[in-house]
OpenMM code with the backbone's topology and positions (N, CA, C; nanometers):
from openmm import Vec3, app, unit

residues = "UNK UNK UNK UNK UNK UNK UNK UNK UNK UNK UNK UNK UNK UNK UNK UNK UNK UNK UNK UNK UNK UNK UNK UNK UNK UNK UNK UNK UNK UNK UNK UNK UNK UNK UNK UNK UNK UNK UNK UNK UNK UNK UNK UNK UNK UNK UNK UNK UNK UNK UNK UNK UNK UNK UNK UNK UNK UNK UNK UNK UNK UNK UNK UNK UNK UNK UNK UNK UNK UNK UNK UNK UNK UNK UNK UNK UNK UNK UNK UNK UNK UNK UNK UNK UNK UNK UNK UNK UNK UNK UNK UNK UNK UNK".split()
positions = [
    Vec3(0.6305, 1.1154, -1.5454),
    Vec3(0.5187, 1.1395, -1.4555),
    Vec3(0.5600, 1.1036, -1.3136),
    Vec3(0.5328, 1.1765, -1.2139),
    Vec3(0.5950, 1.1698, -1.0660),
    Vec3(0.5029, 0.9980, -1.0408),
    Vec3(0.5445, 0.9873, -0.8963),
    Vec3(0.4529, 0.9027, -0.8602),
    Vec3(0.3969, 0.9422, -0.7524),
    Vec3(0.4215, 1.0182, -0.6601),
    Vec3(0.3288, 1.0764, -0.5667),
    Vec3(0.1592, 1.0565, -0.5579),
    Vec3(0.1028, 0.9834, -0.4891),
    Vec3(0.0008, 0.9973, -0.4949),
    Vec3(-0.1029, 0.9434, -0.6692),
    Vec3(0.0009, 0.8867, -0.7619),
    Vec3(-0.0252, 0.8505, -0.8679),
    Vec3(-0.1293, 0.7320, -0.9082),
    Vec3(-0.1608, 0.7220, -0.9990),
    Vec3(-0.1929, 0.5497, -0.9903),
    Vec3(-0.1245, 0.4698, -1.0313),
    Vec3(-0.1430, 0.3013, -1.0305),
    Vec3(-0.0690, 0.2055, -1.0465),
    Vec3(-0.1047, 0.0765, -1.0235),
    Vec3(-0.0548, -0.0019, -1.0512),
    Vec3(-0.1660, -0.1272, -1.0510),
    Vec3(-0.0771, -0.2471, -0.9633),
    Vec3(-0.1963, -0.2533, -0.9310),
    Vec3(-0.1494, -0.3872, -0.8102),
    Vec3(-0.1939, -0.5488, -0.9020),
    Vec3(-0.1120, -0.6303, -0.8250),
    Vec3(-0.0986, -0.7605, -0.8793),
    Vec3(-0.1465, -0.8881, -0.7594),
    Vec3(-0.2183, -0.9559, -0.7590),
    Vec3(-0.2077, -1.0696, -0.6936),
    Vec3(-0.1651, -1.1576, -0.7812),
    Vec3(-0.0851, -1.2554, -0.6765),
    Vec3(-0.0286, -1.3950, -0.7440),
    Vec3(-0.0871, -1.5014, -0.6740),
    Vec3(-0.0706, -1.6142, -0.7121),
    Vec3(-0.1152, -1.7619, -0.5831),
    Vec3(-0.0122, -1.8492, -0.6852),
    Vec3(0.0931, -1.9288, -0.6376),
    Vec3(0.1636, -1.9957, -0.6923),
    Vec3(0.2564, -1.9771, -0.8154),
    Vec3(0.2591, -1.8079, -0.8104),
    Vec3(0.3781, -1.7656, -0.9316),
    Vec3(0.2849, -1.7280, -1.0217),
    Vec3(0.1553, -1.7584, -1.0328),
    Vec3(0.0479, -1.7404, -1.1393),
    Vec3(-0.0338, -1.5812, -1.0977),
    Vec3(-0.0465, -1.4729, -1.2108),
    Vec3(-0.1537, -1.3825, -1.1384),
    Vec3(-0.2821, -1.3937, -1.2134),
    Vec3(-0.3296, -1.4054, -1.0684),
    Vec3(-0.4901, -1.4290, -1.0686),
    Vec3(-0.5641, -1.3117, -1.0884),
    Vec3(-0.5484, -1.2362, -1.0487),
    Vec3(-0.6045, -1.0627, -1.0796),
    Vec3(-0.5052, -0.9044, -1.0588),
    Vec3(-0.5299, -0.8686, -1.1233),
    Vec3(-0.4743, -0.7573, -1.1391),
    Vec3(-0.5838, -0.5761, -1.0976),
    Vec3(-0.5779, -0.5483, -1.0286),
    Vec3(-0.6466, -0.3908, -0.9940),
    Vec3(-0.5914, -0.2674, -1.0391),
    Vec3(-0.6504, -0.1844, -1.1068),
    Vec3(-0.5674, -0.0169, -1.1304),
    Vec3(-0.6502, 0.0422, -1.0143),
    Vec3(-0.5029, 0.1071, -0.9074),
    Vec3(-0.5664, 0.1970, -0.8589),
    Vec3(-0.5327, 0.3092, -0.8888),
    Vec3(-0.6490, 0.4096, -0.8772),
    Vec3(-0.6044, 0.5343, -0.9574),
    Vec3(-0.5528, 0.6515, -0.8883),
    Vec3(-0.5311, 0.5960, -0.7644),
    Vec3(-0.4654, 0.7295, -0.6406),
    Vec3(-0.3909, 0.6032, -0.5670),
    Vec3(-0.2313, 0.6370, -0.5040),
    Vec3(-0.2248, 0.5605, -0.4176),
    Vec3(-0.1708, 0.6470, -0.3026),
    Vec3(-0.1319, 0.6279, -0.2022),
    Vec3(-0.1363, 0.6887, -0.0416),
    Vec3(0.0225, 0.7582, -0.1227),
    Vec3(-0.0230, 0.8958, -0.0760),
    Vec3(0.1133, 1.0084, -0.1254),
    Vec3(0.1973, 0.9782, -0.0095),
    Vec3(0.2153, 0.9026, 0.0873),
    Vec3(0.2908, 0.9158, 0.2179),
    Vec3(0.3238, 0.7293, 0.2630),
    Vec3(0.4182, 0.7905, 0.3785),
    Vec3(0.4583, 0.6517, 0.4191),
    Vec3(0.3297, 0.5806, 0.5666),
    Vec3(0.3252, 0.4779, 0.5618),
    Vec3(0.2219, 0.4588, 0.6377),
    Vec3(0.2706, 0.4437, 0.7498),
    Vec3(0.2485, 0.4110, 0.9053),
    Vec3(0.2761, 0.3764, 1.0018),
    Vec3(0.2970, 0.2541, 1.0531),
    Vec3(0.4196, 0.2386, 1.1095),
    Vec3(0.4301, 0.0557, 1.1084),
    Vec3(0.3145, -0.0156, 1.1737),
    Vec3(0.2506, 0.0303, 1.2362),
    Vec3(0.1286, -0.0220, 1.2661),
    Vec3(0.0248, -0.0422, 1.1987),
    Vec3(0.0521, -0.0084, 1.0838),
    Vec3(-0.0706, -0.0294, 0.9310),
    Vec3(0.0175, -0.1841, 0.8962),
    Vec3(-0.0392, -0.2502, 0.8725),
    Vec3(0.0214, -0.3937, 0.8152),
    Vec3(-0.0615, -0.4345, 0.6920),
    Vec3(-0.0325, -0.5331, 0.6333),
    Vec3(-0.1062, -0.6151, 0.5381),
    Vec3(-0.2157, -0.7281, 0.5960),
    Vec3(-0.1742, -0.7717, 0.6669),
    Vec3(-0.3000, -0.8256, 0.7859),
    Vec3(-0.3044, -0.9266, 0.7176),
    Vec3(-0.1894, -1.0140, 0.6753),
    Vec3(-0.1653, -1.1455, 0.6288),
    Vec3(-0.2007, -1.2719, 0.6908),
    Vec3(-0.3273, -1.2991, 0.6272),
    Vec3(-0.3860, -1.4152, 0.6771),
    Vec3(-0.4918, -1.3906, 0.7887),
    Vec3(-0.5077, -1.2538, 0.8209),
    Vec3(-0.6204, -1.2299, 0.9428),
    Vec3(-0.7036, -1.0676, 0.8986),
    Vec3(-0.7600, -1.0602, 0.9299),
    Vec3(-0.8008, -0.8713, 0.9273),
    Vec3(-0.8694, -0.8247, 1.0253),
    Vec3(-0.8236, -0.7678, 1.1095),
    Vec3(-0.8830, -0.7051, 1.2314),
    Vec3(-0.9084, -0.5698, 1.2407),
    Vec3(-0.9107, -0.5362, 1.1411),
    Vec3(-0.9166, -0.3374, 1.1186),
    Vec3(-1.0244, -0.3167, 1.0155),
    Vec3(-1.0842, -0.2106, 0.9415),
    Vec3(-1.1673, -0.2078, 0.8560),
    Vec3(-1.1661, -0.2493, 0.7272),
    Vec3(-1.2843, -0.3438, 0.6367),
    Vec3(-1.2534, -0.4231, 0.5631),
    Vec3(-1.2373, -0.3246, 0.4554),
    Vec3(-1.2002, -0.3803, 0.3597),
    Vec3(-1.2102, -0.3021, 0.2347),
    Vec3(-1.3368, -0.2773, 0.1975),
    Vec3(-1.4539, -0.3834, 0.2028),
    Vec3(-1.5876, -0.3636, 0.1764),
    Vec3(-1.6694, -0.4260, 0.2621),
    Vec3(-1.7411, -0.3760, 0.3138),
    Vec3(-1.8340, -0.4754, 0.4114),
    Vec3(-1.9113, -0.5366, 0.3511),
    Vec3(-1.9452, -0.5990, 0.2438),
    Vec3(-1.9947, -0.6282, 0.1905),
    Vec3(-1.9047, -0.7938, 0.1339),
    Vec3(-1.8082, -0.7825, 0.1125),
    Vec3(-1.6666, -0.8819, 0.0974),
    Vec3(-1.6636, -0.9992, 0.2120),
    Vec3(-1.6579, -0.9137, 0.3700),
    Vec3(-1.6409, -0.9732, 0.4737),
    Vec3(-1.6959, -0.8916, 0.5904),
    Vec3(-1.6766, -0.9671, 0.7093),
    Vec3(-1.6660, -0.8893, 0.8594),
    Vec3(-1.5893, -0.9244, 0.9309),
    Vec3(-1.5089, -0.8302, 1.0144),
    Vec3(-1.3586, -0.8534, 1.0874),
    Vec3(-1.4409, -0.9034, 1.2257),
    Vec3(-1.3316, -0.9583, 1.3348),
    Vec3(-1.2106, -1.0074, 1.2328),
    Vec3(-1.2847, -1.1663, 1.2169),
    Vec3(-1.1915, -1.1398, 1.0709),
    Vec3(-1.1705, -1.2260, 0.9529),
    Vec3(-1.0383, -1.3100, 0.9583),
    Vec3(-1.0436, -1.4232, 0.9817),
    Vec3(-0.9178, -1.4824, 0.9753),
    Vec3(-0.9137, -1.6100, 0.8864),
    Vec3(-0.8553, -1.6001, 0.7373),
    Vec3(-0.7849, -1.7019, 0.6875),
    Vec3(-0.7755, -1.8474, 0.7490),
    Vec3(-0.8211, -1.9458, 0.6942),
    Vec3(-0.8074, -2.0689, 0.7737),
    Vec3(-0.7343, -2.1679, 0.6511),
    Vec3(-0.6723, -2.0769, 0.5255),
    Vec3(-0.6048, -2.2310, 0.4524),
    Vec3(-0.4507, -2.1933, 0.5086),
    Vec3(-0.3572, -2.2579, 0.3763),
    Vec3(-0.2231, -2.2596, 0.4107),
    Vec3(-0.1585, -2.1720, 0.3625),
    Vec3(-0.0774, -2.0354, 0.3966),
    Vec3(-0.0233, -1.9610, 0.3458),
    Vec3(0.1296, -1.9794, 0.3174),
    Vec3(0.2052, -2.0244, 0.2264),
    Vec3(0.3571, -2.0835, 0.2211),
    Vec3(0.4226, -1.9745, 0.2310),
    Vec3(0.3351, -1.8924, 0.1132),
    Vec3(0.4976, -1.7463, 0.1256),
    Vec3(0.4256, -1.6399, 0.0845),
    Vec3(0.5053, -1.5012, 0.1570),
    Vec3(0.4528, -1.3785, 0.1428),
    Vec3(0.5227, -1.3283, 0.0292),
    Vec3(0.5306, -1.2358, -0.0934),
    Vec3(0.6170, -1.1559, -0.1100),
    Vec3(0.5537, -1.0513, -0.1677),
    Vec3(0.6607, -0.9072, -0.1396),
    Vec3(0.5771, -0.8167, -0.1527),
    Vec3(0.6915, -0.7502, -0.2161),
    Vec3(0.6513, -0.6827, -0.3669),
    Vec3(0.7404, -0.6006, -0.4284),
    Vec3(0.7001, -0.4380, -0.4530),
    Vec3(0.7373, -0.3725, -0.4475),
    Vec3(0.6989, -0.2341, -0.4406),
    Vec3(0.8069, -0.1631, -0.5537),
    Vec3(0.7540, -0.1080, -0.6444),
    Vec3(0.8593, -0.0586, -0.7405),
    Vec3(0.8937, 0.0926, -0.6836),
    Vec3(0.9893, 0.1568, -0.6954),
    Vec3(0.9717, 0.2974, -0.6533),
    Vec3(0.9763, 0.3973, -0.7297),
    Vec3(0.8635, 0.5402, -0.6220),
    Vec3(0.8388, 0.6563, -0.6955),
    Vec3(0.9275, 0.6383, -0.8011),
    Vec3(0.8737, 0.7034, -0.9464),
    Vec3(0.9599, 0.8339, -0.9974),
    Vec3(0.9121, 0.9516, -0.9900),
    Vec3(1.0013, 1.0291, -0.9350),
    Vec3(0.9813, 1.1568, -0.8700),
    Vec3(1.0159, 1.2747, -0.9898),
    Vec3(0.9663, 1.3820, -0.9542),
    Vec3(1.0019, 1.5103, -1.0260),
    Vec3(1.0568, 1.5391, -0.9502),
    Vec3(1.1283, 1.6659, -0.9918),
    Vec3(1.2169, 1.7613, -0.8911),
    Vec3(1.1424, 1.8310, -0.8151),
    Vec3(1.0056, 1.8919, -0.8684),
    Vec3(0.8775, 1.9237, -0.8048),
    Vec3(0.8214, 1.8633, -0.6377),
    Vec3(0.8019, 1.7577, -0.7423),
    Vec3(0.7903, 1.6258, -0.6301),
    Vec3(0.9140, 1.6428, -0.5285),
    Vec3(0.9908, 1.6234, -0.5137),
    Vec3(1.1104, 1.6063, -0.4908),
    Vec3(1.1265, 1.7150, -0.3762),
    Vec3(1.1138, 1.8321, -0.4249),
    Vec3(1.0836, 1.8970, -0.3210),
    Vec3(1.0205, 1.9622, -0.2621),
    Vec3(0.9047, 1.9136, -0.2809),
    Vec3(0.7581, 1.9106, -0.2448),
    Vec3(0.8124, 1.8351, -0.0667),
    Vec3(0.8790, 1.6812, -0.0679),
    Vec3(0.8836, 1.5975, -0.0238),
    Vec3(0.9602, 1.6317, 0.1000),
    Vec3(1.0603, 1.7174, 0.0385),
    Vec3(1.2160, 1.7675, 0.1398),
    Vec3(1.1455, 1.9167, 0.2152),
    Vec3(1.0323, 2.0073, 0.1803),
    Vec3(0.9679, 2.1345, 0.1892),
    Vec3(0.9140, 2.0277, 0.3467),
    Vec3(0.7737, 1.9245, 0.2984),
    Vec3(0.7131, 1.8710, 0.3788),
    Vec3(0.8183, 1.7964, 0.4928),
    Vec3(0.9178, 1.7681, 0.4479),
    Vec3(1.0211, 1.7582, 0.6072),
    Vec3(1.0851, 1.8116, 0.7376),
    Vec3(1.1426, 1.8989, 0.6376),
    Vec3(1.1844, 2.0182, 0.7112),
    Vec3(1.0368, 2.1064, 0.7476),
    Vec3(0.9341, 2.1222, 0.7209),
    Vec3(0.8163, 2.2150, 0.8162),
    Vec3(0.7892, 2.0507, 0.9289),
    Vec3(0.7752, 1.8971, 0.9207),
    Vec3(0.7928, 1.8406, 1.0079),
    Vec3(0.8973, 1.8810, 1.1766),
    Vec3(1.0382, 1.8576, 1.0663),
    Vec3(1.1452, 1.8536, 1.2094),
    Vec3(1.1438, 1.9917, 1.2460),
    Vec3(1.0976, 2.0938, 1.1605),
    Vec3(1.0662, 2.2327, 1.2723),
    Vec3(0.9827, 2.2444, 1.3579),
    Vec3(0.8888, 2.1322, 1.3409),
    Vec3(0.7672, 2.1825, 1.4631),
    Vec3(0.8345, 2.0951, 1.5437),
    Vec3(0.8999, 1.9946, 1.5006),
    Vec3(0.9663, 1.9241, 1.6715),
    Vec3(1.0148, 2.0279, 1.7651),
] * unit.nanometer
topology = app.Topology()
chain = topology.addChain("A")
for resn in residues:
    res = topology.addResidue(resn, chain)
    for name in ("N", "CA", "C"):
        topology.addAtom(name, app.Element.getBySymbol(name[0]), res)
């Protein structure tokens, strides 16, 4: 099964331990912009739920360590060049 746009489940940890686990059932088919962050320890952009919080929101305990693992796509050949199609019509309109 590709992963494009697939679902997959996310993990929180706090001390090596996971505390909850989420399936999401679509995730972003694309790369985000370095200006999209994780907003570690603060959130100044739109919350996930307004209802959760209101920005900005800033964290006031102790955060020791970040880590962030990301497994990668598996792609079809489909996929695949679905991916290389959507590039090349990019660097042509440059």
């Amino acid at each position: 099964m590709s992963g494009i746009g697939r679902s997959g489940t996310g993990a929180l940890t706090v001390d090596g331990k996971v505390v909850a686990t989420q399936k999401m059932e679509r995730t972003v088919p694309l790369i985000l912009p370095v200006d999209e962050t994780f907003d570690v320890g603060s959130k100044t952009g739109t919350p996930i739920d307004d209802r959760d919080y209101q920005v900005p929101f800033k964290f006031t305990g102790k955060i020791s360590k970040v880590t962030i693992a990301v497994e990668p796509p598996k792609l079809t050949a489909e996929d695949e060049k679905k991916l290389a199609d959507a590039n090349r019509a990019v660097q042509d309109a440059k």
